[in-house]
N, C-alpha and C positions, 0 to 999 in steps of 0.2 A: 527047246524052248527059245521063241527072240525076246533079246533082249534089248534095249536101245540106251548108247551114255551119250550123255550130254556134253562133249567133250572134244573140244579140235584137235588133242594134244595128243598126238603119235603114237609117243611113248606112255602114256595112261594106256589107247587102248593096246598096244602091245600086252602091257602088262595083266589086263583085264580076261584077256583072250590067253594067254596063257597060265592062266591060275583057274581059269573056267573054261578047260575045253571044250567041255561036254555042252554047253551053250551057243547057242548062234547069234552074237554077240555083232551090233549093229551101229557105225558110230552119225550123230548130228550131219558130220562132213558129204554122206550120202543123200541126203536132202537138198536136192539145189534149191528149192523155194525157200529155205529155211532161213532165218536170221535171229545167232543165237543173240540173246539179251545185252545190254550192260549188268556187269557183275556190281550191283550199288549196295550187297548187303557189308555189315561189319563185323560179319564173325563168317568161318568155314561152312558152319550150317545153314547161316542166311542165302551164301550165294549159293552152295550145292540145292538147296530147296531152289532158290529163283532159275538153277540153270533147269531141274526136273520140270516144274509149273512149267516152264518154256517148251520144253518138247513134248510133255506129256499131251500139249493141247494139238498136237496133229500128228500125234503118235499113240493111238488110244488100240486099247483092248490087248495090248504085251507088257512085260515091265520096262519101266523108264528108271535110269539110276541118272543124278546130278552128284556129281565129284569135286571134291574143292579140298585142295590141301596146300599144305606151306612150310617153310620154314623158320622157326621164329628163334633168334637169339636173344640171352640173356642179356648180355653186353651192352646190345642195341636196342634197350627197351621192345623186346619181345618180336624187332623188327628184320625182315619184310614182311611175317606173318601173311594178310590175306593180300597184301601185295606182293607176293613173291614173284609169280611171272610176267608181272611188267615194273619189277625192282628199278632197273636200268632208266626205265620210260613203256607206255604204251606200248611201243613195238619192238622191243628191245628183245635180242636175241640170248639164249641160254648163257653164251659167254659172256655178253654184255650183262647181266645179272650177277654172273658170279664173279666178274671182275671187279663190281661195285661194293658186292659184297666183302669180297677177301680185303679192300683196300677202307671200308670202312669198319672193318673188325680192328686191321691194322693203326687205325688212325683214333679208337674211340676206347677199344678195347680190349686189345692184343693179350690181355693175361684173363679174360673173361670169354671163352670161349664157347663156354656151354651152350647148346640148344638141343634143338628136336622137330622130328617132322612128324605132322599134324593130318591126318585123312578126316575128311566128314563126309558121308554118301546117304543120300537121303534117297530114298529107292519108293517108288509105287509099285505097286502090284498093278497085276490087269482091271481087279475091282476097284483100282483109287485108293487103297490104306497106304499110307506113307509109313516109312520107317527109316529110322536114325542110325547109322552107325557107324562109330571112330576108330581110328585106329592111331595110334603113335610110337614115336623109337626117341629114344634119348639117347644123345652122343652129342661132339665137339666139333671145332670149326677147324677145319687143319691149318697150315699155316702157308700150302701154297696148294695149287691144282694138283690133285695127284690123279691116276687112272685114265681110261676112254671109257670106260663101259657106261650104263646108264642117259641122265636127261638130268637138263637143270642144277639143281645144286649139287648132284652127286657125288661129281671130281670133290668136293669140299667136306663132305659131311663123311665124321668115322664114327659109327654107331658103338655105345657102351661094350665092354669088352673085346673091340677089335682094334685092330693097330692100319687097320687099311680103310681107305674110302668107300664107300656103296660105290665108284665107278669102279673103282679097283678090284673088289670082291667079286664083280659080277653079277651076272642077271639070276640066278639059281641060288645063290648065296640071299642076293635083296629080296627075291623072292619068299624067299623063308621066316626075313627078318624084319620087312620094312612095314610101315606104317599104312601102306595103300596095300601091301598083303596082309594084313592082318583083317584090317576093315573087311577086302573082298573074303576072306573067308568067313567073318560073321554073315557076309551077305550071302556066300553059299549056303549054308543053313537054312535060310529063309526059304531056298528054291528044294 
């Protein structure tokens, strides 16, 4: 079955491709004519909907999934949330994101650490029905970069009952537990 996501982000489809092998999993980046959207909505499901609508419309008769996930601390009023991967600025690189991050948990709210990551994937079908569906993980902000494994806020975030970061657990352990695995297995369902 192809599938096509809406997605520049490496490590997304990494992740996509290996929780759904059995798919032939197709990302936006293969399109040279293509030019994905500005992300203008204010919630995960607005943009994941506006990144689908965008490639759905010259990507017709397979499924198109749009992906939109974040980070959101308590501390920092609920903040990067849908701004997570241009935290830093527009074109601000992973590390740049979560340097800002670590140093503004440090500065606002170093004993309020709590958050979570946030998946919304709005998927069509080949006939056009959309569908919704989240995934999330709750856990804390660690107090410096731990790990290599993973993308993005990884190095930072320890998911509820572990003592290690999703970069530090690993790709097979996040797999299991994260927020963008949970989602894509509601979305295997569907297929």
């Amino acid at each position: 079955m192809e599938v096509w996501l809406a997605s520049h982000n490496r490590g997304k489809l990494i992740e996509f491709r290996t929780l759904l092998p059995a798919l032939d999993i197709h990302s936006q980046n293969e399109l040279s004519a293509y030019t994905p959207p500005p992300e203008t909505g204010k919630t995960f499901e607005e943009n994941a909907r506006i990144k689908a609508r965008s490639l759905r419309a010259v990507k017709t008769g397979v499924w198109v999934i749009g992906e939109d996930s974040g980070l959101e601390v308590d501390g920092l009023n609920k903040m990067p949330g849908i701004h997570s991967a241009r935290y830093a600025g527009d074109h601000a690189s992973d590390a740049e994101n979560v340097a800002k991050l670590l140093k503004m948990v440090q500065l606002r709210t170093a004993h309020s650490r709590a958050a979570r990551f946030i998946c919304t994937i709005v998927a069509y079908s080949p006939e056009g029905k959309e569908f919704i569906i989240t995934g999330n993980i709750e856990g804390r902000i660690a107090e410096k970069v731990r790990g290599q494994g993973g993308f993005g806020y990884d190095p930072l975030f320890i998911p509820e009952n572990e003592t290690q970061t999703l970069a530090e657990l690993g790709l097979t352990r996040k797999n299991q537990i994260s927020h963008r695995a949970q989602a894509i297995r509601k979305l295997a369902e569907l297929f």
